[in-house]
C-alpha positions as CSV (number, residue, x, y, z in Angstrom):
1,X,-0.5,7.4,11.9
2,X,3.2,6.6,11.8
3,X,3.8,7.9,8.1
4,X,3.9,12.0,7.0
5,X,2.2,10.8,3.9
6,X,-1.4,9.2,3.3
7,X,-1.3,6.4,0.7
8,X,-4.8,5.3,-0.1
9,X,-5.6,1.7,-2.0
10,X,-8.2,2.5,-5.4
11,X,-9.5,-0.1,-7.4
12,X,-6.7,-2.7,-6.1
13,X,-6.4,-6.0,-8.9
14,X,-4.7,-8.3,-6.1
15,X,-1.6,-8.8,-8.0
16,X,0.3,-9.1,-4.8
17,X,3.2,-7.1,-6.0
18,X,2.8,-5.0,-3.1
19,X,2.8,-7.3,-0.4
20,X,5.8,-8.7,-1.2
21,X,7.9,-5.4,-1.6
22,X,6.7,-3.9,1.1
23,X,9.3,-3.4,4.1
24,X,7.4,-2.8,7.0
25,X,4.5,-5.5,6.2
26,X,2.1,-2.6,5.7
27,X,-0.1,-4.5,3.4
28,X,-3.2,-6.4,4.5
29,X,-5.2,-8.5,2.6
30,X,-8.6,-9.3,4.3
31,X,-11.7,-10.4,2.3
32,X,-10.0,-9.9,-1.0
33,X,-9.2,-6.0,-0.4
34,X,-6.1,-4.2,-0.2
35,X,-5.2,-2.1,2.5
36,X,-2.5,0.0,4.9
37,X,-2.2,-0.7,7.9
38,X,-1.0,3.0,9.0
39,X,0.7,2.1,12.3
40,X,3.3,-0.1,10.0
41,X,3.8,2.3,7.0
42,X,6.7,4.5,7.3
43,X,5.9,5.9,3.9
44,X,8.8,4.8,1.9
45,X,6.0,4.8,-1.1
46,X,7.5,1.2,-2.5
47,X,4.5,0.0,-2.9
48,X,3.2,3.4,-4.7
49,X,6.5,2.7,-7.2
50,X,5.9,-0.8,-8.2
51,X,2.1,-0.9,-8.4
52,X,1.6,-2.3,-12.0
53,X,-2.3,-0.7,-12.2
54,X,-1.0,3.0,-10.5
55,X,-4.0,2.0,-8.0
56,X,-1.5,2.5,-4.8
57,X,-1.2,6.2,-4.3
58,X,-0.2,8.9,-2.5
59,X,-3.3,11.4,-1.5
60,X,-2.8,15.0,-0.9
C-alpha cells in the first residue's frame, strides 16, 4: 500500500465525482462498484472531500 491512510468505498451512488478529481487515477470502476486501487493512492483524501454522499472515507 502506497498511502499512510486506508480510505474504504461504503455504499458508493456512482456519481463519478470521484473519478474525475482524483490525481493519481486511484478510482476504479468495475461492475458498477467503486474502489481504490491502493498501489495509486497517495492519500491526498480528494476524493474523501468532494464525495457528495460522505460514502468515501477515511478508516481508522
Amino acid at each position: 500500500m502506497a498511502n499512510m491512510v486506508t480510505i474504504a468505498v461504503l455504499d458508493c451512488r456512482c456519481c463519478g465525482k470521484c473519478d474525475s478529481i482524483c490525481p493519481y487515477n486511484a478510482i476504479e470502476k468495475e461492475n458498477k462498484k467503486t474502489r481504490i486501487n491502493y498501489d495509486r493512492c497517495t492519500g491526498c483524501l480528494k476524493c474523501v472531500e468532494i464525495c457528495p454522499n460522505r460514502s468515501i472515507v477515511v478508516m481508522d
